[in-house]
Every structure is written in structure tokens, then in C-alpha cells.
N, C-alpha and C positions, 0 to 999 in steps of 0.2 A: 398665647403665642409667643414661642421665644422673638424678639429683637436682634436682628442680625449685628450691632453695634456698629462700631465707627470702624471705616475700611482700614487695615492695617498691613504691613508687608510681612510677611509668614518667615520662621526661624529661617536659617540657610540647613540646619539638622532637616526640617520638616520637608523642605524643599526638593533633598536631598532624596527623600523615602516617598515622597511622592513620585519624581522620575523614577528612583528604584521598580516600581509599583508596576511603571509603565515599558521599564526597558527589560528588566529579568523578574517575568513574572513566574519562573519556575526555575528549576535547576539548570534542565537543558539548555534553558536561554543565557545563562552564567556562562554553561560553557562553551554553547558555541561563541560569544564573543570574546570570550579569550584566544578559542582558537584561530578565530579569525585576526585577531591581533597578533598571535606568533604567526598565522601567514604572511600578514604586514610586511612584519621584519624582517619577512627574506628566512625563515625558518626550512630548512631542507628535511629537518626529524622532528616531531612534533609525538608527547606521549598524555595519556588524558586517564586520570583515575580516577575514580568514584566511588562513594560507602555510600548506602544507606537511599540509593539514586540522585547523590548525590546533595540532598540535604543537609549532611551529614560534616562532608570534606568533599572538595575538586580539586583537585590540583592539574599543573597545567605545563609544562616543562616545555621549553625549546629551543634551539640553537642559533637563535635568530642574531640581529646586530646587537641587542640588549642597550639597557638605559644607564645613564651616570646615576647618580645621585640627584643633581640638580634636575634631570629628567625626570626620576620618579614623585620627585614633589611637584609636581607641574602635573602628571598622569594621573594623582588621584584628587587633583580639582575638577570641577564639572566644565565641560565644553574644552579642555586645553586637550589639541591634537596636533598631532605632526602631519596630517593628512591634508587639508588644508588651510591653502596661503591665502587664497581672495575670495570674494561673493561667487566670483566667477566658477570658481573650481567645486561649489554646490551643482552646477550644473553639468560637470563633466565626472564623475564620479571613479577615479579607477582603481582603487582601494576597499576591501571590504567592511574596514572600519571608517569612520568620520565623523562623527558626531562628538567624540570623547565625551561620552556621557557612562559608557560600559564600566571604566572603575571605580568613581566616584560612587555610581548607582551600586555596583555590590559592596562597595564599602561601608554607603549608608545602611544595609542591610543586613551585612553579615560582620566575620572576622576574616579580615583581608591583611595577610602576607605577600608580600612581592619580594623576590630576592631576584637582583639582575646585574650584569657585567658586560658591559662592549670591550671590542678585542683591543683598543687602545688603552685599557687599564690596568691594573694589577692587581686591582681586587673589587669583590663584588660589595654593592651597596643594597640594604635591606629598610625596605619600612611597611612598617602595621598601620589598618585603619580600621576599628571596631566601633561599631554605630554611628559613623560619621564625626566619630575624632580619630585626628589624624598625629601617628606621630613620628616626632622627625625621622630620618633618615641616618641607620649607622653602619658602619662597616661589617661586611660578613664576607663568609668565604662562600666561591660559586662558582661554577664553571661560564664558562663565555654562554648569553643568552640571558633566556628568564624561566624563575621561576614563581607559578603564581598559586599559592592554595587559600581556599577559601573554607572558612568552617561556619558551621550553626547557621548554614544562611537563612533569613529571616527572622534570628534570635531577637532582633530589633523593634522587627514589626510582626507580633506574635497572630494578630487577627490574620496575615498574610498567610501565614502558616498553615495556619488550620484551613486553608484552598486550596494547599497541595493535595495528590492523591496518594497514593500507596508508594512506599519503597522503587513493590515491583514497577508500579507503573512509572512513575517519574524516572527510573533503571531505563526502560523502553525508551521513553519519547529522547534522554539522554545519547540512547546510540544512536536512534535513528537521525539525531543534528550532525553527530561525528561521522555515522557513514554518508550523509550527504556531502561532509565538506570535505573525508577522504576521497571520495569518489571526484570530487569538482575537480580536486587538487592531487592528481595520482605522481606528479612529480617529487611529492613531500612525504617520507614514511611515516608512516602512523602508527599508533599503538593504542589500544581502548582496554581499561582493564575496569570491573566492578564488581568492589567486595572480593577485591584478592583477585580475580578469575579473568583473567587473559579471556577477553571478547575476540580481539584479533590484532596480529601483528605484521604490518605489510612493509617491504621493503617502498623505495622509489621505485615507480615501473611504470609501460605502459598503459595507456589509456585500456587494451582490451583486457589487460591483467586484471587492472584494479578493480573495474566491473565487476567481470569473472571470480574473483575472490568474494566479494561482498554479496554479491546476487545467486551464489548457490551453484552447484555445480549443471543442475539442469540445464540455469540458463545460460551455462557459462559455454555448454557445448552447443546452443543454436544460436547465438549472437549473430546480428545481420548488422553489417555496419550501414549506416545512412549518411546521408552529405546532400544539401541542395543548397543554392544563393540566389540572392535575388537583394536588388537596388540595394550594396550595399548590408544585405541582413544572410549572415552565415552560418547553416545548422549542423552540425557534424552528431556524433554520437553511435548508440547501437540501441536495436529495438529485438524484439523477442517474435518469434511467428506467433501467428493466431490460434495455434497450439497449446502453446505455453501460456494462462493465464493464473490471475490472480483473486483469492474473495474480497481482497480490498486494493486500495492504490495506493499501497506504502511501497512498493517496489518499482514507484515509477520517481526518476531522480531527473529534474528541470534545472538546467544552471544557466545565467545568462551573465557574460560576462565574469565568469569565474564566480556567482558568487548562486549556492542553492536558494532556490525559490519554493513556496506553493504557490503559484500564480494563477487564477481561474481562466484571465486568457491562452493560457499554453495547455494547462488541463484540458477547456475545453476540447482544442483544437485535437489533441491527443484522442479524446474518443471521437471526435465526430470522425478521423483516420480511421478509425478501428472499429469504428459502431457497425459498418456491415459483415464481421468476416468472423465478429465473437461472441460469444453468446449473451442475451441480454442480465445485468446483474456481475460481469466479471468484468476483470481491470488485466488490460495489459502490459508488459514488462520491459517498460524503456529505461535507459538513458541520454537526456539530449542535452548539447548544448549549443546554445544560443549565442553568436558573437555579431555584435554591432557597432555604432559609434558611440561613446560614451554618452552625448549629448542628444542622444536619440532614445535616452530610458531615463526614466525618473525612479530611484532609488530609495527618496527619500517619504515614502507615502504611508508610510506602516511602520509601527512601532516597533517591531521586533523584523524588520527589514525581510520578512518574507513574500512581500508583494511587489510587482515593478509597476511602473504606468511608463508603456510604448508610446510614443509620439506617431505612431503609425500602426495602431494594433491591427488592421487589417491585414497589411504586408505580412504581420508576424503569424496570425494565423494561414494567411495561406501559404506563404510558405511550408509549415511544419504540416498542414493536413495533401497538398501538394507533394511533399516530400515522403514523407511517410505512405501518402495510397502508391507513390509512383514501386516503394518499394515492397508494400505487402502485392502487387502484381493487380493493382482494381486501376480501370483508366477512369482517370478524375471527370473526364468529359461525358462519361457513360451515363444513358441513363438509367435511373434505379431499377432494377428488375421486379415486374410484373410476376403475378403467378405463374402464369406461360412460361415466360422465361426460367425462372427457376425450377420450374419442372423438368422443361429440357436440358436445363445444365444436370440437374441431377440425374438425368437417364440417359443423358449421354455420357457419362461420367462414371456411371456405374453398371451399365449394362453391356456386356462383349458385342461386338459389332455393330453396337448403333450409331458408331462415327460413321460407317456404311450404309445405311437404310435414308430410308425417303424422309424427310422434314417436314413436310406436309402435316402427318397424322398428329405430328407433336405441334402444328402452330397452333393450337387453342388452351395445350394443355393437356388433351385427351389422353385418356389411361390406356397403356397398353400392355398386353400381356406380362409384357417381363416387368410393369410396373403394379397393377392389381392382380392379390391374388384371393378367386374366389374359393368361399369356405362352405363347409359344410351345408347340406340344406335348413331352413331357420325352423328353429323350434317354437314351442307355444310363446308367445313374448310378453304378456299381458301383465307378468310379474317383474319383469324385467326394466327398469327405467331406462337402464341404457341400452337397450337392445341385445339383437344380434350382431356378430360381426360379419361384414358380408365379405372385406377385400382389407389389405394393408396398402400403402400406397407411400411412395420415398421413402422404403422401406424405415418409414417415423411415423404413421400417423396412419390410424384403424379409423375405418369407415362402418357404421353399427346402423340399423333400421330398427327401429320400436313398433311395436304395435298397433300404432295410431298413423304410421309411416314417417314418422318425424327421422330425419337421418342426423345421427352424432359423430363426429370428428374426434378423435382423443388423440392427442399427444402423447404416447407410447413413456417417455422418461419421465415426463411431468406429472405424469399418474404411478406410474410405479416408483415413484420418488416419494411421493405421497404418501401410500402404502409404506414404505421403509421406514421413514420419517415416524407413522402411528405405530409401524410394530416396535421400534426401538423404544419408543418413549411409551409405552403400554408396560413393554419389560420391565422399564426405568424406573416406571412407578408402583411396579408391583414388588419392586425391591434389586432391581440390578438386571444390567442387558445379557443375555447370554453369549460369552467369548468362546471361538474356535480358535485355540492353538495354529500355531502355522506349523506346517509339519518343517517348515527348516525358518529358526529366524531369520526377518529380514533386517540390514543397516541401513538406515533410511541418515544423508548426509544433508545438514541445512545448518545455512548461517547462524553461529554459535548461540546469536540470541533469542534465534527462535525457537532452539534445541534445549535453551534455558527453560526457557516460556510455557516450553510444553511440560519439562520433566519439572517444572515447581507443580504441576497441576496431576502428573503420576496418578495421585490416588483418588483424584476425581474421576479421568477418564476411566480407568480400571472399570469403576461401577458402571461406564458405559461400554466394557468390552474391549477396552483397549490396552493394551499390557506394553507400558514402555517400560525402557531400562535405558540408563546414560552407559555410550560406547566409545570416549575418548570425550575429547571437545568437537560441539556442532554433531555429532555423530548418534543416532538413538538408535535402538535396539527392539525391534519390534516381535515380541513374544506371541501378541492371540489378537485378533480382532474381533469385532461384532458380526455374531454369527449372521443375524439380518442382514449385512453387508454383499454375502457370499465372497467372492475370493479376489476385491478391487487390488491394484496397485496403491500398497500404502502409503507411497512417496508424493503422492500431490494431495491425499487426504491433509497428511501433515503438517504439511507446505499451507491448506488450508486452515486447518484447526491454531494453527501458530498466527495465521492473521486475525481468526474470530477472537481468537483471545488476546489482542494485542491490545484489543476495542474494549476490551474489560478492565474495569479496576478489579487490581486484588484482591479487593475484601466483597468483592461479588459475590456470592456461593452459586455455585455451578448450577444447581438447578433453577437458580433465576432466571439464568441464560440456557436454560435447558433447550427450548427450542430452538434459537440460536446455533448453539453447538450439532444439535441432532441433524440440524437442517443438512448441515455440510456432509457430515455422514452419509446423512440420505441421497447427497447429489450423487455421491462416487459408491455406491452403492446399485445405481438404480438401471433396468432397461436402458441401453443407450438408445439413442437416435441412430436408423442406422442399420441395429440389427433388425434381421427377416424374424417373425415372429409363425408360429404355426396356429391353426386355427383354433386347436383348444387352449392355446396359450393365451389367445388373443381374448377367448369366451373366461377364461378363470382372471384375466386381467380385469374384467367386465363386472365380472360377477365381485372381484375383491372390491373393489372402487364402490357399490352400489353398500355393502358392508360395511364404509367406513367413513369413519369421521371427518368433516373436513375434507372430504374426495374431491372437491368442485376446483380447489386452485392445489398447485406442488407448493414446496416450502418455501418458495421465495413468493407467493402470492398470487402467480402467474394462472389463469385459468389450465384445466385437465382439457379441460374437451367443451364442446361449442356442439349447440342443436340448432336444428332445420327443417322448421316443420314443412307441415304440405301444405298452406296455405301462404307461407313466405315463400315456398319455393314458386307456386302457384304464380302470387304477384311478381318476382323476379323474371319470370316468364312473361306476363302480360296477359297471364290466363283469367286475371282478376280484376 
């Protein structure tokens, strides 16, 4: 057994790469504390370039008040910040930076250039830090502000390295730091560019612009703006209807006090708003922010400053799920709806004149004409598991009796999603999905990096039927789809497919994530909820599911259909 030896105090170099370790454990986290340090300084134009996702080269440019000289030797020692003066101002936080630990740590790490100039000078001063040597400070030429590029980061600590992921993927998590803190900060112009390629370039503008810019044009044309207060705690922002959703919750931006978060108490509170009104498995498409008193959040709880701790996190969840049901139209006081209940909403909601008729027949539930419709008379059933179909009902969900009288319920999308799902990946594997041409292409327009994301993956999806082409910047070009699909709106598939792939490294191969990708296909593919089905529609729905693999859950795991037999029914009756 090694001997730990006698305790000793560790280089100021090692010391150095250990913080590095813990404050930019990736590219992203480089840059967003840069950026956050031209917010600092009063930056009104802020521009962010990256090679390589940023492993490579960052560079960081901004107009802000800029450093002397004697400034910059001070900036890349550890803990020296202009942010705070006393113990006391750890507690009141109103800066995105504080710690000064941000350049120290990628200087221990990478090759660190800083060129910078405040307007009281005449000229700009530059200094290098490469693995945590530092050297002096000498005169350059510069425009008023800073300029900050970082190259080879991790050259230093090569094990580090090798925990990065892919180009593409560290490219990803890179924009999505900078559109959070364009978005925080929509007073400040921004500019994203990676590997040459203009991400996007937004002037200074308002709050519903800058959204609307980054978040796509769908959702830039249903934005709902929201605002509520309470004791002191102020939620402003825009949320997206219950329409509009997401496969994952990259499109949901939390900022509290000007600075983005993932925070798990604001997440939460965000679905439990939205947990009744969207479908289970999808994410909804906000922006919120969060203004309180400085000394009422703790900033300082997480290394990479993406977590707060509320001194009152109840106040701040009810507010934001308060706020948010007041405005998707749910009264917070309601109680949850009963089967009953939701039947009646749904048949009064969809059947002509039954805002007119008697409420009686509906208070149990009871099925009524315009909500079951019976079907043909039932055939031999014996071979049949799932039966006959007898009725459809909230024009979602087939009512089947089997042979032995047991009655099945199926979920109409959940099953015929399922079905999509095996015939795609049947194709897939017998050598390629069969594509239908669109008799006219479509432009399907989405934030330029997810327009990236799709077209580096082109010649994957092809073998699943999908025929993109690059239409400008953010802009695709939709040639054929999967014939299995039949004839969806390609533009939320996409919207989709660009988040399943976000969740991928690079060096994935697609067909490991085969199901994965298929899955999403299959949702916007399949039977909606909704539509009226016909009764041989209903009996070949039956018949495919009993055919197929895997029929029992759809693609997200969710069961197809639920049995009842006659002795469960029996004892729910009390007959037993």
C-alpha cells in the first residue's frame, strides 16, 4: 500500500488546474464566463467565435470599459475581482461574475491572450498566460474594450481533454451558453459565429425580439407574454401555448436576476404549470425571468454558477406555476378532473349543440351517441387477442370485446405510432426506409443551429427517408419524406429530430440511436388523437397491433391499450 507521505502545500501551477478542472470543465463554460465578464463591463456589443467547438480557439471581443495594464495583471491571478469589496457583498450578488477565478483557471489551462484598452488611454495593453505562466504585460494596438482568445484549451491538462466530446457536440452545448445569455441580455448585440459560419447576429432590441429571433419562427409568432409578483418576487418573460411543444427542454431559458440558470426548482415548477395541458414526454417553450432581491438567492452553490438556492423557494415556485396556469387559462384552485369531467369537457367541446342539451346524461360519464360509435356486428373472435371493435369514444380511444368477454381500451396514436415506429425500422433494416418525394418542396426555417445539426447528419437520415438540402442559413429544404409517415407537417418533425440529435455525440452512428430517432418520426406520423376512425379502420388497426412487435407500449414506452376482463369487471361491480 502506497504511504500518503507528509502533508505538503501543492504547486500554485497544480492549484491552478485543479480550479481550472472545476470552473471550465468544457469549452462552453470558457465562454460563457468570458461573456459574462464583457457583460460586466457595461459591454453594449459583445461578438463570440469558435473553431473546432471551441477547443480549438474562443475568442471573445467587446466594447465594454476595458482594463489598464496594471488591471490585467491583477485579472489573471486567482480570486483578484473588481466585483467585490467586502464579505458582505458575497451575500448580495449583482454581477454575473465574482469569484475571479474565470482567467486564472483558463490560463492554467489553455493559451490565454487578452488584449484590452479603457477610453482614458491611448493605447491598448496585451498579456499571455500559457499553462499558468504568466507574462508581463506590453503594449498593443486595440480598439477601446477587450479582447479575449483562448487557444488549445486543455493543452495543459491533456487527461482533461480526452472528456471532451465531439467538435460537433461541444459546437452545441457552446451556442446554447451564448443563446441563454443573449436572450438574458437582449439590450447587448450579440454575434455567434463557429468555424467561419455566422450562428446569428442580433442587433440591441427588445425583449420579444430577441426571443423571437433565437426561438424560431413558430414560436416567435405565438409568444404569450406573462408577468406576476408576489412578496417582493417578480416574474416577467413569454411562454409558448400548449401547442407548441418540445422533445426535449433545451428551449426552455430561466434567468434569475439577469443571469441563466438550469435550476431544478424553476424547472420543476415549469412542468408542474404545464403537466396538465401537454402531452406526457414533451417540454414546453418558455422564457422567464426571475427578479428579486439580491440577498434573497444564493448564487454561489455550483461550480459552473448554474444553480441558485432561493431563501424562500416556495414563494418562487408558486409564483411561476401561479403565473403561468393563471395564463395557459387552468384555475389554480380547480380540482383536478375526474374521468367524468374530462369526458364532458370533451363532448362539449366537440359535439354541436351540446352546450344546449341536458347535463344529467353526461354527469357519470355516460357515452352518448355523438360520443360512441357502434360498429359492425362482431365476428368469430377466438383468434383474435384484442378483439372486436365495438365503439370509438373522445374520438382517441377504441373500445374492442374478445372472445372470453374481456373488454380492451386502445389508444388510437399510441398504437398506430407503434406500428410506424416497426414499419420504419423493418425498412431500416432491411436496407433503407422507403422516401415519398413531396410533390412541391418544403423550407422548413429553424434556429441556424439546429439547421446545422440536422444537415451534418443529411446522409444519415436520407437512409431513413428523409431528403434534406441546406436553403440559406437556419433554412432546410425538404425534398421526400418517409413514405410510412404519410403526408405529416415537416416542420415540427425537424424541430424534433434537431433536439433528438442534440442528445447525441457525434461519433454516435445513427443506428445506435435508431430507435431513438425512429421514435420521433413515428409520433408525427401516426393516428392523431382526435381523429373519428371508421370501423374497418378501427378492426385493421387491431388486427396490425396483434401482428406486431412490441404492440403492447408506443415509442416512448407508454402502454397501447389496457384489458378488462369479466371477472374484474364482475368484482368492481360487487358481483363477486
Amino acid at each position: 500500500m502506497h504511504h500518503p507521505g507528509r502533508i505538503r502545500l501543492l504547486p500554485e501551477v497544480t492549484i491552478n488546474r485543479i480550479a481550472a478542472g472545476e470552473v471550465i470543465e468544457r469549452p462552453a463554460a470558457a465562454a460563457r464566463e468570458l461573456v459574462e465578464n464583457a457583460t460586466d463591463a457595461g459591454a453594449t456589443r459583445i461578438a463570440v467565435a469558435i473553431a473546432a467547438g471551441g477547443m480549438d480557439r474562443i475568442e471573445v471581443s467587446d466594447n465594454g470599459a476595458g482594463m489598464t495594464g496594471e488591471d490585467l495583471a491583477l485579472a489573471v491571478q486567482r480570486h483578484a475581482t473588481s466585483k467585490l469589496i467586502d464579505d458582505n457583498d458575497l451575500l448580495r450578488i449583482e454581477t454575473l461574475g465574482f469569484r475571479g477565478e474565470a482567467l486564472p483557471s483558463i490560463g492554467a489551462a489553455a493559451r490565454l491572450e487578452i488584449t484590452s484598452r479603457p477610453d482614458a488611454v491611448d493605447h491598448a495593453t496585451m498579456i499571455r498566460v500559457e499553462g499558468g505562466t504568466v507574462q508581463p504585460p506590453e503594449p498593443s494596438a486595440g480598439a477601446r474594450g477587450t479582447r479575449v482568445v483562448v487557444r488549445d484549451l486543455f493543452f495543459a491538462t491533456p487527461a482533461r481533454r480526452k472528456f471532451l466530446k465531439s467538435p460537433r457536440a461541444e459546437a452545441d452545448a457552446t451556442e446554447t451558453a451564448i443563446n441563454r445569455l443573449a436572450l438574458a441580455a437582449p439590450g447587448i448585440a450579440f454575434r455567434l459565429e463557429s468555424d467561419g459560419r455566422v450562428l446569428f447576429d442580433l442587433p440591441a432590441q427588445d425583449r420579444r425580439a430577441r426571443i423571437a429571433a433565437l426561438l424560431g419562427a413558430e414560436a416567435a409568432a405565438a409568444l404569450l407574454e406573462i408577468g406576476g409578483e408576489r412578496d417582493g418576487l417578480i416574474l416577467s418573460g413569454f411562454i409558448c401555448p400548449p401547442t407548441i411543444t418540445r422533445a426535449t427542454a433545451a428551449a426552455q431559458t430561466l434567468v434569475v436576476n439577469g443571469r441563466p440558470v438550469a435550476d431544478p426548482t424553476l424547472r420543476t415548477a415549469v412542468r408542474v404549470a404545464f403537466r396538465d395541458v401537454i402531452a406526457h414526454g414533451r417540454h414546453p417553450v418558455v422564457a422567464l425571468f426571475l427578479d428579486l432581491p439580491s440577498d434573497q438567492v444564493d448564487v454561489n452553490v455550483h461550480p459552473g454558477k448554474a444553480e441558485v438556492r432561493f431563501r424562500s423557494p416556495d414563494a418562487v415556485r408558486g409564483l411561476i406555476i401561479s403565473t403561468l396556469t393563471r395564463a395557459l387559462g387552468v384555475g389554480i384552485n380547480a380540482p383536478a378532473p375526474g374521468p367524468s369531467l374530462t369526458l364532458r369537457q370533451s363532448w362539449y367541446a366537440t359535439t354541436p349543440g351540446a352546450q344546449h342539451r341536458g347535463f344529467a346524461d353526461m354527469q357519470l360519464g355516460l357515452a352518448a351517441p355523438p360520443l360512441a360509435k357502434p360498429t359492425a356486428p362482431l365476428p368469430d373472435l377466438a383468434e383474435f387477442p384484442l378483439g372486436a371493435p365495438v365503439a370509438q369514444v373522445l374520438d382517441t380511444y377504441i373500445i374492442a370485446v374478445t372472445g372470453d368477454g374481456t373488454l380492451v381500451l386502445v389508444d388510437q396514436h399510441a398504437a398506430h405510432e407503434r406500428l410506424t415506429h416497426e414499419a420504419i425500422r423493418d425498412q431500416m433494416l432491411a436496407g433503407g426506409v422507403r422516401a415519398q418525394p413531396m410533390l412541391l418542396p418544403a423550407v422548413v426555417n429553424l434556429p441556424p443551429g439546429d439547421a446545422a445539426r440536422l444537415l451534418a447528419r443529411a446522409a444519415d437520415l436520407a437512409l431513413l427517408g428523409l431528403e434534406l438540402e441546406e436553403f440559406g442559413v437556419g433554412a432546410i429544404l425538404v425534398r421526400a419524406m418517409p413514405a410510412a409517415l404519410g403526408a405529416p407537417d415537416p416542420a415540427p418533425l425537424l424541430r424534433d429530430l434537431a433536439d433528438e440529435l442534440a442528445e447525441m455525440d457525434e461519433t454516435t452512428a445513427l443506428p445506435d440511436r435508431l430507435d431513438a430517432v425512429i421514435a420521433r418520426m413515428a409520433c408525427h406520423g401516426s393516428i392523431r388523437a382526435g381523429r373519428r376512425l371508421g370501423p374497418e379502420e378501427m378492426s385493421a388497426l387491431l388486427r396490425q397491433m396483434e401482428a406486431t412487435p412490441r404492440a403492447a407500449t408506443c415509442s416512448h414506452g407508454r402502454p397501447t391499450f389496457l384489458k378488462l376482463s369479466k371477472p374484474e369487471i364482475e368484482r368492481m361491480f360487487g358481483r363477486r
